[in-house]
N, C-alpha and C positions, 0 to 999 in steps of 0.2 A: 209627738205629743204622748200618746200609747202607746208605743212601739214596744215589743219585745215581748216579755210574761206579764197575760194580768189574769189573777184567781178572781173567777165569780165564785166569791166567798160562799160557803153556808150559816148559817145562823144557828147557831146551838140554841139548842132549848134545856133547859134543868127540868129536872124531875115532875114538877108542879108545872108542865108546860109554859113559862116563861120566857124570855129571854135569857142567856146564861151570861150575864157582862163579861163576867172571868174569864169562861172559856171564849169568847170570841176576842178580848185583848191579847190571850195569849195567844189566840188563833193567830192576829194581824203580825203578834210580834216571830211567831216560827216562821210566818211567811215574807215576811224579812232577812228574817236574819239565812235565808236560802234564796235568795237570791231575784225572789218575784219584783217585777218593775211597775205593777200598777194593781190596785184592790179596787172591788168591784161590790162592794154591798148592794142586798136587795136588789139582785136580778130575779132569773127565774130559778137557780139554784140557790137563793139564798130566800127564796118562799115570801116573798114580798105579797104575793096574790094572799095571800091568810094574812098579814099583819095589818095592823090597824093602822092609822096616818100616824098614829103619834109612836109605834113603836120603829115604821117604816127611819122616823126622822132619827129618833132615839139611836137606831144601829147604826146611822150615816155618822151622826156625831159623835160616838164612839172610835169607829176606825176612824173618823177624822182627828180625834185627840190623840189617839193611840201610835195613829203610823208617826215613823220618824224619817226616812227617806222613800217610801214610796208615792207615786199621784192616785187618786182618789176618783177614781170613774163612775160617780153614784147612780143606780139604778132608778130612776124614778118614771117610769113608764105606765101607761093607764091607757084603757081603750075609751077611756072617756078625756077629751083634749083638754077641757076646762080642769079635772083631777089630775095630769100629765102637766100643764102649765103650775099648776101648787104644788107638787111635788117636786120640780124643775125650780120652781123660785126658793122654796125650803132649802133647799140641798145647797144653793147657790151661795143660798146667806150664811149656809154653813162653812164657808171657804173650800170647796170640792176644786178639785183641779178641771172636770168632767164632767157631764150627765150622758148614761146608757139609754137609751130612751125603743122598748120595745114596739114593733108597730103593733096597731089597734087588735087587740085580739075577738073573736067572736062577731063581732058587727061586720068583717069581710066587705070593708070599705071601696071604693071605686083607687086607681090610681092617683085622682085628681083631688079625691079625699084623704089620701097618704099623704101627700105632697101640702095640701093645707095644714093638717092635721100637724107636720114636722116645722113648718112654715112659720104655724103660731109657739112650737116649742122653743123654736132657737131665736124666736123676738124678746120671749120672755127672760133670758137670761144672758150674760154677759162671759158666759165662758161654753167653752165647746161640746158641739151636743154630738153623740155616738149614735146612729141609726142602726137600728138590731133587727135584724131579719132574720126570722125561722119561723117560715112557714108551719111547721109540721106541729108548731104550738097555736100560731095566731090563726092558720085558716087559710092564712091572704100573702100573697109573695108579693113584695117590691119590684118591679120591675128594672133593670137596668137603665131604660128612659128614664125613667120617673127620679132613681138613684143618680143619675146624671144631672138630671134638672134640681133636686135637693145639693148637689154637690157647688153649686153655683152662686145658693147661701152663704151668707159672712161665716153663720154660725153652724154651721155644718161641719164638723171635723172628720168623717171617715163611715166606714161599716164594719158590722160584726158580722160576719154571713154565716146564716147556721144552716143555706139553704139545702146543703147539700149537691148543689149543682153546680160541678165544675165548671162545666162551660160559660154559665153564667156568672161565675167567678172571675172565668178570665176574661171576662168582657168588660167587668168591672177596673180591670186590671190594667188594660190596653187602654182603655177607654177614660180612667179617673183623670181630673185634674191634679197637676204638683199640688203636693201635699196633703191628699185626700187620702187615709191611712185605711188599711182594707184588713180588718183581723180575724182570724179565723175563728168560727165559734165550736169546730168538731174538732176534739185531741184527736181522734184517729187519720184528721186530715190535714192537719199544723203542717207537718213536715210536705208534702205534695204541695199546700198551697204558697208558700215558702222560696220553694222552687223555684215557681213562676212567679216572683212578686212579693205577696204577702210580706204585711209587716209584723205582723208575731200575732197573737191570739189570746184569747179571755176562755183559760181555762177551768173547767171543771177537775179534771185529774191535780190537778197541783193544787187542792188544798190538800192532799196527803202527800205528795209527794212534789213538793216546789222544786227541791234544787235537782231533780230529773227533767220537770219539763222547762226549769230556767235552764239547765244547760243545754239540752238538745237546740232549744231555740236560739240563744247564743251562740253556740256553734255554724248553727244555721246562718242566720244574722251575716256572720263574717265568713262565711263560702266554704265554711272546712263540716259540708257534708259527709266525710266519712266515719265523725266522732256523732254527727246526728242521728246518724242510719243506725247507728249502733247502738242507742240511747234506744232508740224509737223501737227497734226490735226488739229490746225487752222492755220496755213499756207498753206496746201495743196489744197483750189481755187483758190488761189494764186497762186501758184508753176504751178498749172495745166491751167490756163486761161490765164497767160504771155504767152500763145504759142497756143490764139484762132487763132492770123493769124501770119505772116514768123517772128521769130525774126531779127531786135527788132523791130519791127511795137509796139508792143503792152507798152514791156517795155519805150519806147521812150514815147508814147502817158503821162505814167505815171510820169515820172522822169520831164517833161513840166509843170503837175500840181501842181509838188512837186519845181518848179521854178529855174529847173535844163535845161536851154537849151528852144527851142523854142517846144519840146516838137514833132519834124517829122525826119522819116531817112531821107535822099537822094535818090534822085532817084535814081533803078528805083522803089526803094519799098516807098509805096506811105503812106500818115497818116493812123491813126487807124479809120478803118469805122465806120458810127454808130450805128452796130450792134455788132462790138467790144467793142464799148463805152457801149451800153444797157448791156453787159456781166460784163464787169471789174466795171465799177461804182457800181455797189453794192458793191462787192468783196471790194472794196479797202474804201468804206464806212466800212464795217463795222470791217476792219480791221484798218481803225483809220490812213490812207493813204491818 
């Protein structure tokens, strides 16, 4: 379904903090035409928590008109279930191929309250829902039980694991049902997770740079690790220094230079400092960015 590159997009803003339509049509379409296999509007790097319902829908229907061969994995996630089910029925109606659907943030739900909570997301809707775990934003880790027992849903298509924990990746791993698609959500840990499994990942680094993490993971994909290692090794201050301060402080600051948006999130996260700037400017110098 997912499999291979997908950018969690960022959302340009213009000058008058709005939405920038231009720049993010032409965003979908650079990220196309390099090579990405799935677009990800309105996660957490595309600052969904600041926008409003109607601009949330406005950016899905955008990339949805706009792509021309990629699927559409739309972000509609809420730690509120009833605002997670409308968001999840919106997007639906918007012909998305996907919904990303983050777990409940802030509230630090019980297990049995994650598992209702996704329970009621994938009755609502008639195409496949993407379970997104990162703890180190919501509070609350999925358990691998729990991820097992959601896997067992009709409408359950896979995970995003931002958890950081390997082991509990490979348990995911060993442990998924066929067809249960397991995507990495850390570029600096695509290639590791890959390795052992992993069907490709919902990148942050490839909205500046697509056709480095579509080809490393391509390579990946079909066993010729030695062109990925090599991708990865220089992409990897990259990968690791998009996240000197919160995303997307850092990725925003970049996608601005690259003439993608005015280049700041919304508050309350604030532009890229300039000792963020002293870090990535070389990085992105000399990676030709």
């Amino acid at each position: 379904m997912f499999a291979g590159t997908g950018t969690a997009l960022i959302t340009p803003f213009a000058k008058d903090g709005n939405i920038d339509e231009d720049a993010l049509r032409r965003l979908v379409r650079f990220q196309e035409d390099n090579g990405v296999d799935v677009l990800v509007p309105c996660g957490s790097t595309g600052e969904s928590a600041t926008m409003s319902h109607e601009e949330h829908v406005r950016v899905i229907k955008i990339v949805r008109d706009e792509a021309k061969k990629a699927k559409i994995l739309a972000g509609a996630g809420s730690n509120s279930t009833s605002e997670a089910v409308m968001l999840t029925r919106a997007a639906n109606d918007l012909g998305v191929d996907g919904i990303l659907s983050i777990s409940p943030y802030y509230n630090k739900p019980t297990q049995e309250g994650l598992y209702r909570h996704y329970e009621a997301i994938q009755a609502s809707c008639d195409i496949p829902v993407i379970v997104y775990n990162v703890p180190g934003r919501t509070g609350s880790n999925i358990s691998v039980d729990t991820l097992m027992r959601l896997a067992e849903l009709p409408g359950i298509g896979g995970v995003k694991e931002a958890s950081g924990n390997m082991s509990q990746i490979q348990n995911i791993l060993i442990r998924r049902p066929k067809g249960f698609e397991v995507l990495s959500g850390d570029d600096s840990l695509t290639l590791a997770l890959m390795g052992v499994g992993a069907d490709g990942v919902i990148s942050v680094a490839s909205n500046c740079c697509p056709k480095e993490v579509s080809d490393m993971v391509r390579n990946a994909t079909y066993g010729d690790f030695k062109i990925a290692r090599e991708i990865y090794g220089r992409m990897l201050p990259l990968f690791e220094n998009l996240f000197c301060e919160s995303n997307p402080i850092p990725i925003k600051y970049v996608m601005g230079r690259m003439g993608y948006g005015n280049g700041e999130p919304r508050l309350p996260l604030t532009p890229l400092s300039e000792n963020g700037r002293r870090i990535l400017d070389p990085i992105l110098e000399k990676a030709g960015i």
